[in-house]
mmJSON file of the N, C-alpha and C atoms, coordinates in Angstrom:
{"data_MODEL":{"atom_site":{
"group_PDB":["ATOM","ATOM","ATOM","ATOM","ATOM","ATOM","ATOM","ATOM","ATOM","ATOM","ATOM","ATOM","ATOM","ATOM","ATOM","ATOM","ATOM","ATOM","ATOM","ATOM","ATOM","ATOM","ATOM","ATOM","ATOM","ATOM","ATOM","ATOM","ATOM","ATOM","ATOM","ATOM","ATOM","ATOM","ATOM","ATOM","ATOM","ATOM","ATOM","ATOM","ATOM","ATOM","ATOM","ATOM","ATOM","ATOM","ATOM","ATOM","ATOM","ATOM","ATOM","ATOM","ATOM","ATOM","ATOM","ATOM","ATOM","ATOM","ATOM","ATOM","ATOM","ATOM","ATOM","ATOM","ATOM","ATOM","ATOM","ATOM","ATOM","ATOM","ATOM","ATOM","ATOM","ATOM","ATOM","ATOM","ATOM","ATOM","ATOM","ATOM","ATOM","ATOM","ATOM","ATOM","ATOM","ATOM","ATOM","ATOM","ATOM","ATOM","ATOM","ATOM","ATOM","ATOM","ATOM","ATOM","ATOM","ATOM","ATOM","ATOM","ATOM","ATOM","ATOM","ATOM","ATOM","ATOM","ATOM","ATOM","ATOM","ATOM","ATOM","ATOM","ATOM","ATOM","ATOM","ATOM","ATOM","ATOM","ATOM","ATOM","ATOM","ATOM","ATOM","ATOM","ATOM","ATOM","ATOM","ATOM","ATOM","ATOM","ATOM","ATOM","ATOM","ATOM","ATOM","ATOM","ATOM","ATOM","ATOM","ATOM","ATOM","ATOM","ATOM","ATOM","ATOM","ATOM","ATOM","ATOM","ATOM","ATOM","ATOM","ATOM","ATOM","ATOM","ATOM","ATOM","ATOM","ATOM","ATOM","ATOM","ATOM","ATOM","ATOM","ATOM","ATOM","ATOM","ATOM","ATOM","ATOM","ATOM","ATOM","ATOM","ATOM","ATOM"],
"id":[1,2,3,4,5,6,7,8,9,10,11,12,13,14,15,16,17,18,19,20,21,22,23,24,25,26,27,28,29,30,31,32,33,34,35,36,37,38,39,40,41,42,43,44,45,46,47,48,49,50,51,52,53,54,55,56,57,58,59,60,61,62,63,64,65,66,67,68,69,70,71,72,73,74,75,76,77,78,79,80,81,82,83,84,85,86,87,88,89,90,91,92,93,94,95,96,97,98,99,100,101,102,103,104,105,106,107,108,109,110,111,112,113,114,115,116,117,118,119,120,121,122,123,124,125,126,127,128,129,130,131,132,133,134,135,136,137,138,139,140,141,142,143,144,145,146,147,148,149,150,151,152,153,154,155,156,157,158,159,160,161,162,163,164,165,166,167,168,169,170,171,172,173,174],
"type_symbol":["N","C","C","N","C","C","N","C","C","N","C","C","N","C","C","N","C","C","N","C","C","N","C","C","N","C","C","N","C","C","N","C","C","N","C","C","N","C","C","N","C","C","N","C","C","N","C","C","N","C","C","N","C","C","N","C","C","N","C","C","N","C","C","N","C","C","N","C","C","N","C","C","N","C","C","N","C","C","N","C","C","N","C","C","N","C","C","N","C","C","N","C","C","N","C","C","N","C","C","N","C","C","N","C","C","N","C","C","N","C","C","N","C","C","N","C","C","N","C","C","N","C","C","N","C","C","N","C","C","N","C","C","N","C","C","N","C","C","N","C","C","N","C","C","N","C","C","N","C","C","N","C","C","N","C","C","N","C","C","N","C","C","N","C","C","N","C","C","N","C","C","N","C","C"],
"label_atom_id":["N","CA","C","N","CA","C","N","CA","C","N","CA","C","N","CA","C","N","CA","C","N","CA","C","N","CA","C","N","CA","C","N","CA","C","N","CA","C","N","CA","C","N","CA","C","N","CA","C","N","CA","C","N","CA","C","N","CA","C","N","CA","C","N","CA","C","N","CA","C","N","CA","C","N","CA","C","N","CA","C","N","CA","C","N","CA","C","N","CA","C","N","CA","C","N","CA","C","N","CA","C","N","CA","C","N","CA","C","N","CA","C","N","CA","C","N","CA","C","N","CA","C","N","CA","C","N","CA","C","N","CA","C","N","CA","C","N","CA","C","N","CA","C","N","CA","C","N","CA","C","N","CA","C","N","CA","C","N","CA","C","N","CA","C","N","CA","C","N","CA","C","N","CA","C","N","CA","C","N","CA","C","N","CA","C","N","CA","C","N","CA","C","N","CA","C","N","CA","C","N","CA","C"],
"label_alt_id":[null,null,null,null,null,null,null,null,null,null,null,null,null,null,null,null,null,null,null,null,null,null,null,null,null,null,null,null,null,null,null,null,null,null,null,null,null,null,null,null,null,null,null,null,null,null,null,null,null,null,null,null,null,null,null,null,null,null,null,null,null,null,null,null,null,null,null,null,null,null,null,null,null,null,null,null,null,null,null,null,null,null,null,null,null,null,null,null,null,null,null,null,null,null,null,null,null,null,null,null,null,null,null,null,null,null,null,null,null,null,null,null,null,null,null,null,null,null,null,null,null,null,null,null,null,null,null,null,null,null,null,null,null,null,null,null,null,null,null,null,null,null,null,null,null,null,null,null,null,null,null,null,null,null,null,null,null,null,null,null,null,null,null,null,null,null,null,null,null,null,null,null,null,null],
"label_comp_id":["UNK","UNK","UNK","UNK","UNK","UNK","UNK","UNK","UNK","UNK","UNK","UNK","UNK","UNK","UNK","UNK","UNK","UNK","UNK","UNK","UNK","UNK","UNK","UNK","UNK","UNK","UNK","UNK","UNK","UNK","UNK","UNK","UNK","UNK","UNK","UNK","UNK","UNK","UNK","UNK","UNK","UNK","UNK","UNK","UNK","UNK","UNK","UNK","UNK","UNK","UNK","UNK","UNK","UNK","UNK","UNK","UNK","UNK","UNK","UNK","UNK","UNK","UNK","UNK","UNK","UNK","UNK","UNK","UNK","UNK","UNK","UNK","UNK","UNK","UNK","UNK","UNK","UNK","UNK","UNK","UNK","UNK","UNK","UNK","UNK","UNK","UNK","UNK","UNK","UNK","UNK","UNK","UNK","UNK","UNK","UNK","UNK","UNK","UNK","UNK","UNK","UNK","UNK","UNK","UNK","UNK","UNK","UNK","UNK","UNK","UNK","UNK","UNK","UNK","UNK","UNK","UNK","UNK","UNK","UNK","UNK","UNK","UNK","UNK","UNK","UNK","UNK","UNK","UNK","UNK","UNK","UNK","UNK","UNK","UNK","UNK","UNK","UNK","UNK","UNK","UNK","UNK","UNK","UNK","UNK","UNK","UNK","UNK","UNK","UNK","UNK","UNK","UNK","UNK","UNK","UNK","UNK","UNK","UNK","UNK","UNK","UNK","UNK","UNK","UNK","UNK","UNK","UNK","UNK","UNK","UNK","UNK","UNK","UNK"],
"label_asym_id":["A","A","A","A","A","A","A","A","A","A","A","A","A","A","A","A","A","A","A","A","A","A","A","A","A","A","A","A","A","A","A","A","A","A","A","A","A","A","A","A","A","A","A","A","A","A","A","A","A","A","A","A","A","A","A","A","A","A","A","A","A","A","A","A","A","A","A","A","A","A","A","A","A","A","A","A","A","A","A","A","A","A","A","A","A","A","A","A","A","A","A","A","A","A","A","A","A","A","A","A","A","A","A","A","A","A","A","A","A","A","A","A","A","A","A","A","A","A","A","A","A","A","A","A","A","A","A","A","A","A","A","A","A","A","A","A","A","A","A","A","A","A","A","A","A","A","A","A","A","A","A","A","A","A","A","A","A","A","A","A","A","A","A","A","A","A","A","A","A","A","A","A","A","A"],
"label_entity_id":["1","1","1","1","1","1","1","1","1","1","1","1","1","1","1","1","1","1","1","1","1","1","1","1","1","1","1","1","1","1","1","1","1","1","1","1","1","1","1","1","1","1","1","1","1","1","1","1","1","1","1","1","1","1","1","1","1","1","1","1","1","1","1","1","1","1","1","1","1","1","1","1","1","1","1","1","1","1","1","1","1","1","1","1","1","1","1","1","1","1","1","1","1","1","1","1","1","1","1","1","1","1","1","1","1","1","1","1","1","1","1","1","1","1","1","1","1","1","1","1","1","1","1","1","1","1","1","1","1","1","1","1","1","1","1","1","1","1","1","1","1","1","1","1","1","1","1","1","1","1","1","1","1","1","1","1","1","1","1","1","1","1","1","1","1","1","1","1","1","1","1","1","1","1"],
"label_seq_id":[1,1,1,2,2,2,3,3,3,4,4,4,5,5,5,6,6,6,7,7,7,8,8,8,9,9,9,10,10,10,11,11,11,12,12,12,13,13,13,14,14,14,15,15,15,16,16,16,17,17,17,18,18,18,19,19,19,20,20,20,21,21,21,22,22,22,23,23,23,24,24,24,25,25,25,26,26,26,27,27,27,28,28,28,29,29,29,30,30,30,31,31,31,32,32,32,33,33,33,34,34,34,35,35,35,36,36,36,37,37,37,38,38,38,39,39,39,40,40,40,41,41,41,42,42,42,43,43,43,44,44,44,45,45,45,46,46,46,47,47,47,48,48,48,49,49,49,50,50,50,51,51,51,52,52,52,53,53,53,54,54,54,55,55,55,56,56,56,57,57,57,58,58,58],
"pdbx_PDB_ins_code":[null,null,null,null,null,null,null,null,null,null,null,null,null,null,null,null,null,null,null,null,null,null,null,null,null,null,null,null,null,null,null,null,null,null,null,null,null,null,null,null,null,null,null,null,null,null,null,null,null,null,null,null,null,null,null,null,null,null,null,null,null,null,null,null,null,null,null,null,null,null,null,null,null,null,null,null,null,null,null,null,null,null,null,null,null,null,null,null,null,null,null,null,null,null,null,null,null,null,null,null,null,null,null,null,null,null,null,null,null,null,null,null,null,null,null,null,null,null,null,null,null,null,null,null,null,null,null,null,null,null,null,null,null,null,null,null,null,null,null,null,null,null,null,null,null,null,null,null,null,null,null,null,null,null,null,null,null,null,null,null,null,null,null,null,null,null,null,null,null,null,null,null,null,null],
"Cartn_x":[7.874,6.899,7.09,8.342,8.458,7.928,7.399,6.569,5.226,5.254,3.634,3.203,3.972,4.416,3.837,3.323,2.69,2.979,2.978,3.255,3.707,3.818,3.886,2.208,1.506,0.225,-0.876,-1.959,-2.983,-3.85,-4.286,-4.614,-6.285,-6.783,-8.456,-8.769,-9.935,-10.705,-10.621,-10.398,-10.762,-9.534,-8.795,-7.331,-8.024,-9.019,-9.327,-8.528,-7.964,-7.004,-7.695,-7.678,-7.989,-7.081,-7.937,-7.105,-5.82,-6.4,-5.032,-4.093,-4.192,-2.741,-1.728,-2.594,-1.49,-1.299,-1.844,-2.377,-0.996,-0.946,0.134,1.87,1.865,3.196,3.401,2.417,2.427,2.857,1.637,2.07,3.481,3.75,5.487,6.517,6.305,6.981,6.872,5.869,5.639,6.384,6.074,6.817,8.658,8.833,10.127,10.906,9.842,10.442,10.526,10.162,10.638,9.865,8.001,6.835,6.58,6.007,5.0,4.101,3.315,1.958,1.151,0.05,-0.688,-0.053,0.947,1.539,1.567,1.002,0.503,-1.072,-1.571,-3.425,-3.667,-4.215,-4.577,-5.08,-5.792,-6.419,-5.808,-4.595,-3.599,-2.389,-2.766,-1.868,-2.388,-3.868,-4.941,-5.964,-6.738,-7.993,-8.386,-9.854,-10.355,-11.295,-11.616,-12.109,-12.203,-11.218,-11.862,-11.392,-11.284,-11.571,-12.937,-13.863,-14.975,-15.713,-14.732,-15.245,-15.401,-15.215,-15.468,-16.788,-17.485,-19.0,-19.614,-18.417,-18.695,-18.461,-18.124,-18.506,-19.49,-19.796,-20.695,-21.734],
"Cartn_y":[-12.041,-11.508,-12.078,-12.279,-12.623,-14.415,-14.85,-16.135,-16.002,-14.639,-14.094,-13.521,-12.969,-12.22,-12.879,-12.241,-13.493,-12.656,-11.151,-10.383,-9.328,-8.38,-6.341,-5.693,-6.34,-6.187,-6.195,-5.747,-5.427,-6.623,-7.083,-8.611,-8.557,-7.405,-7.205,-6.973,-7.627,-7.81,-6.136,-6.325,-4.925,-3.831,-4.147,-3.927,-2.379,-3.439,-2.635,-2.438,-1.283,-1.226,-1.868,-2.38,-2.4,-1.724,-1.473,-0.772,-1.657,-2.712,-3.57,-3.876,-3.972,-4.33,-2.907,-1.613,-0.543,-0.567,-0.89,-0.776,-1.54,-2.867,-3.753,-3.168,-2.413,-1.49,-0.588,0.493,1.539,0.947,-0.484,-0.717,-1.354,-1.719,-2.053,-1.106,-0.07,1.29,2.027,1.759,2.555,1.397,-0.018,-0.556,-0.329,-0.082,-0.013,1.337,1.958,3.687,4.121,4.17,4.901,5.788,5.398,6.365,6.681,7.727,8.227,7.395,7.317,6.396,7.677,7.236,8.775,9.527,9.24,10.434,10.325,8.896,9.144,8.26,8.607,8.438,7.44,6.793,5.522,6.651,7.35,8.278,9.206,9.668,9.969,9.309,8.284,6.652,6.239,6.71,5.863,6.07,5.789,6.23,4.829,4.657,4.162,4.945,5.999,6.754,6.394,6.531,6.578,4.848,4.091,2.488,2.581,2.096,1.611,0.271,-0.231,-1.368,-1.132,0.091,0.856,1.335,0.427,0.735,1.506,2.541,3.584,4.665,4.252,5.984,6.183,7.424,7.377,6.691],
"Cartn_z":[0.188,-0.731,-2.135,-2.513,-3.961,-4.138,-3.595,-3.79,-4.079,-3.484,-4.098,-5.523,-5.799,-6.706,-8.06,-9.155,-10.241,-11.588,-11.327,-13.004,-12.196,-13.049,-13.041,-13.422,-13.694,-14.315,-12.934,-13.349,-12.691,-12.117,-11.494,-11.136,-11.45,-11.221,-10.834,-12.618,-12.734,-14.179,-14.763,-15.665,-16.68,-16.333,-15.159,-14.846,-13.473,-13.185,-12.038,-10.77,-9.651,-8.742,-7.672,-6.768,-5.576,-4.249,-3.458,-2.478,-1.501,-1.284,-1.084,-1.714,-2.963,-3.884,-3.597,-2.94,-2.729,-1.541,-0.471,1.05,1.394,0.887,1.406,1.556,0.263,-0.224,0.997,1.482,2.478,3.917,3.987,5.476,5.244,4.492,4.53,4.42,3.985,3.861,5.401,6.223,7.5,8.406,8.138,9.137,9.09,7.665,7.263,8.007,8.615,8.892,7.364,6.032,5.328,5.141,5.561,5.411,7.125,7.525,8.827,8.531,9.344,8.745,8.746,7.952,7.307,5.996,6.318,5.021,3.921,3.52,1.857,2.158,1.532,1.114,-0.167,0.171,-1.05,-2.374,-1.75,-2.96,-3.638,-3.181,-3.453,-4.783,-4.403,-5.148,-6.55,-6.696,-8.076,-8.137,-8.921,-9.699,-10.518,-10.5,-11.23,-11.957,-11.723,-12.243,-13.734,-14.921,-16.014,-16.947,-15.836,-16.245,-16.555,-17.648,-17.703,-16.963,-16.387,-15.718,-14.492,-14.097,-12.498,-12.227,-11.158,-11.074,-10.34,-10.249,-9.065,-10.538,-11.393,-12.726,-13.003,-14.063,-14.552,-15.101],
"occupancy":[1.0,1.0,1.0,1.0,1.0,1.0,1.0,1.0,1.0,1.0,1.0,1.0,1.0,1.0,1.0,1.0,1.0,1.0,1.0,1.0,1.0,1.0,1.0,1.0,1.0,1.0,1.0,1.0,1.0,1.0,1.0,1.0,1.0,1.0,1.0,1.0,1.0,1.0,1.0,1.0,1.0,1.0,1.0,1.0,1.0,1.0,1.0,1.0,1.0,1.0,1.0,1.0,1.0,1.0,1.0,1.0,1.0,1.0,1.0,1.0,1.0,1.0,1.0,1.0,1.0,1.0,1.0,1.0,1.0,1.0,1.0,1.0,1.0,1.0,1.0,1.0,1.0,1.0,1.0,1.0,1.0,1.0,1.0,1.0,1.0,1.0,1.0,1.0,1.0,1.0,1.0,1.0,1.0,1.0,1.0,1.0,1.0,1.0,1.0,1.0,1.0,1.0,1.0,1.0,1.0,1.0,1.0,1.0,1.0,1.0,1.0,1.0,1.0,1.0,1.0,1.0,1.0,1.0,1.0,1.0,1.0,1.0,1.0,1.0,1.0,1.0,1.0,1.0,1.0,1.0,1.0,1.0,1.0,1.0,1.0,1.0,1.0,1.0,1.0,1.0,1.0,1.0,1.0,1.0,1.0,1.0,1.0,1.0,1.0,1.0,1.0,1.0,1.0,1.0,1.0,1.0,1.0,1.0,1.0,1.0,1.0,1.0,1.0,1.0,1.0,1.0,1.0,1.0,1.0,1.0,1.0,1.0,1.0,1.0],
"B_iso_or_equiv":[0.0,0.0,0.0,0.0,0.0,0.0,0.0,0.0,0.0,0.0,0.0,0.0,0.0,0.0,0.0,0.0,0.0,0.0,0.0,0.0,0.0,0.0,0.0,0.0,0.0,0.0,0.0,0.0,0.0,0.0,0.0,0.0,0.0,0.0,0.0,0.0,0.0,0.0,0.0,0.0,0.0,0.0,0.0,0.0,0.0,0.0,0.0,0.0,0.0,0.0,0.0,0.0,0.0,0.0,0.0,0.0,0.0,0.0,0.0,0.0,0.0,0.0,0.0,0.0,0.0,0.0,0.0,0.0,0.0,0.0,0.0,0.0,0.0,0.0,0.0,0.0,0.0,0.0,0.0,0.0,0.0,0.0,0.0,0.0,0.0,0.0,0.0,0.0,0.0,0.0,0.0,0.0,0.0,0.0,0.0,0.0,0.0,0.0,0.0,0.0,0.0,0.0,0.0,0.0,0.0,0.0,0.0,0.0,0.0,0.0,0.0,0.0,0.0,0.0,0.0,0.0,0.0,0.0,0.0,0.0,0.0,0.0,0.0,0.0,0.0,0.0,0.0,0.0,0.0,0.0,0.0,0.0,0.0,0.0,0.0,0.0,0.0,0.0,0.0,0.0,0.0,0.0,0.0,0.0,0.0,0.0,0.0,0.0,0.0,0.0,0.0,0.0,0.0,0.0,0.0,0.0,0.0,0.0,0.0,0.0,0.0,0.0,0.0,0.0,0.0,0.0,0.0,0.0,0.0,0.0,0.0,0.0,0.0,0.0],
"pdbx_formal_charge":[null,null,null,null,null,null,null,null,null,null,null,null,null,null,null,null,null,null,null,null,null,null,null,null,null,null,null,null,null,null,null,null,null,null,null,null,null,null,null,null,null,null,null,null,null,null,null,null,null,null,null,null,null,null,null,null,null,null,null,null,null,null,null,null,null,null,null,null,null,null,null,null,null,null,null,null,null,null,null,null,null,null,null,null,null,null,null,null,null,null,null,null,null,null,null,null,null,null,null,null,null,null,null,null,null,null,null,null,null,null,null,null,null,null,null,null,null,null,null,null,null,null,null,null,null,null,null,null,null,null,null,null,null,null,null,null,null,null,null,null,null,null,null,null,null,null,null,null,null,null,null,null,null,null,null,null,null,null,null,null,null,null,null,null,null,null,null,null,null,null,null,null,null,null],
"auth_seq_id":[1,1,1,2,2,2,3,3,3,4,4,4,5,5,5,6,6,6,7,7,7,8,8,8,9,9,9,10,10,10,11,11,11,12,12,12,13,13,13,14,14,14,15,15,15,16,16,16,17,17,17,18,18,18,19,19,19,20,20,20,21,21,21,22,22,22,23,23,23,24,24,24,25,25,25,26,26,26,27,27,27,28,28,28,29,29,29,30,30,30,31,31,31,32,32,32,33,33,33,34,34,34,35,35,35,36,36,36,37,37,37,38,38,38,39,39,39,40,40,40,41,41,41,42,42,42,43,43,43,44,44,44,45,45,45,46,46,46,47,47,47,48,48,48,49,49,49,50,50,50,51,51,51,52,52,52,53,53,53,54,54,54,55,55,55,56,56,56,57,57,57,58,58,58],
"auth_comp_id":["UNK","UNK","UNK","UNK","UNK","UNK","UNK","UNK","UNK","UNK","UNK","UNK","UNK","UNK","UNK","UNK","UNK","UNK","UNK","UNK","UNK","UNK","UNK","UNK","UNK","UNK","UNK","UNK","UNK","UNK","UNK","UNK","UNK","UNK","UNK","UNK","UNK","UNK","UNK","UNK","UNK","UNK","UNK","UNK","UNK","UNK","UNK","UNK","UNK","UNK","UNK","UNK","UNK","UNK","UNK","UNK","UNK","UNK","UNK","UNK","UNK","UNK","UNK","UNK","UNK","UNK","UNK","UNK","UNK","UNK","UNK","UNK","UNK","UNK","UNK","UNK","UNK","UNK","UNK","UNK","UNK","UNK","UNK","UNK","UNK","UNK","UNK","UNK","UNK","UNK","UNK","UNK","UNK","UNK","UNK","UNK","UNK","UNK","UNK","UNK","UNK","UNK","UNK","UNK","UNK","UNK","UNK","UNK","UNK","UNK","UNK","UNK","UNK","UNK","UNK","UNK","UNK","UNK","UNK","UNK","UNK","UNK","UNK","UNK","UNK","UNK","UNK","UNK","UNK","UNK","UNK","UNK","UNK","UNK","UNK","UNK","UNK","UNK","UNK","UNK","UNK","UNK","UNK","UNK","UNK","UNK","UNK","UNK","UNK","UNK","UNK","UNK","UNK","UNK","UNK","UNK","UNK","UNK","UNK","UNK","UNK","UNK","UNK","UNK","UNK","UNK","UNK","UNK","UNK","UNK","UNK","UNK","UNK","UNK"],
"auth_asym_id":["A","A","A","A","A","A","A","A","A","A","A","A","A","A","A","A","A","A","A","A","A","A","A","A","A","A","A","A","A","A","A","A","A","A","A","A","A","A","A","A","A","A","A","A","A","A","A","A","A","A","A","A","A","A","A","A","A","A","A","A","A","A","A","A","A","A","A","A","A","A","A","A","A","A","A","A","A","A","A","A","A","A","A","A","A","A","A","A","A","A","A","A","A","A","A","A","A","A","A","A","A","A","A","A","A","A","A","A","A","A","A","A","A","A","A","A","A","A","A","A","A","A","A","A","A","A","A","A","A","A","A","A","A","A","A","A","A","A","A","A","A","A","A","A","A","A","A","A","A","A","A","A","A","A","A","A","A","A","A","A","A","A","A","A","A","A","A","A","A","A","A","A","A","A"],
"auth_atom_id":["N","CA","C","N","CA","C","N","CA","C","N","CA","C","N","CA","C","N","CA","C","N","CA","C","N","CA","C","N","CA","C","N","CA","C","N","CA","C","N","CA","C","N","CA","C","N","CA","C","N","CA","C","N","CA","C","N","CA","C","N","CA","C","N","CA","C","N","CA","C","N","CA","C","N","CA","C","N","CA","C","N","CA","C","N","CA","C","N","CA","C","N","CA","C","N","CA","C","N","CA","C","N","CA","C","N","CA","C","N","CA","C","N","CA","C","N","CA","C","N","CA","C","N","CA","C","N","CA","C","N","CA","C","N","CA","C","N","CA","C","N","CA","C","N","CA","C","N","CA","C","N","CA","C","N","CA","C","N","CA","C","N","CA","C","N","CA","C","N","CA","C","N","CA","C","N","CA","C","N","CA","C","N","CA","C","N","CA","C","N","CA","C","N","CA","C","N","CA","C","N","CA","C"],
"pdbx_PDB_model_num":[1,1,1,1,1,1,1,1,1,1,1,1,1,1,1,1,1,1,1,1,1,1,1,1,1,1,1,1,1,1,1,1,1,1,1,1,1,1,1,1,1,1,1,1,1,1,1,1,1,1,1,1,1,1,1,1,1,1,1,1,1,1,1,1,1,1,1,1,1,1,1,1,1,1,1,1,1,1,1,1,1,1,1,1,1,1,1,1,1,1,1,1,1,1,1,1,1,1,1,1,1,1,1,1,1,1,1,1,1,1,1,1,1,1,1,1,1,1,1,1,1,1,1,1,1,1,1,1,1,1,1,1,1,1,1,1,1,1,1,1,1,1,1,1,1,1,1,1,1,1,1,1,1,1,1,1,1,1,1,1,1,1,1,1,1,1,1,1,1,1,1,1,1,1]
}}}
């Protein structure tokens, strides 16, 4: 993984989340045995909610 790796920072414009930049973490945590699978929820994890560059707000 660390060849992938490019900052600590947000990759998506306006420092928008996407669901894979967290998705990838979980399925490696479930393959690891350290998560159940299910037991944590992306929606659970983040919000774009009050980014303005999120075109699902107000």
């Amino acid at each position: 993984m660390l060849k992938h790796w490019r900052s600590t920072g947000v990759a998506g414009k306006g420092g928008l989340i996407a669901e894979s930049e967290l998705q990838v973490w979980i399925d490696w945590l479930v393959r690891d045995g350290e998560l159940k699978r299910g037991q944590v929820q992306l929606s659970e994890l983040y919000t774009n909610e009050f980014n303005p560059f999120w075109k699902g707000g107000p």
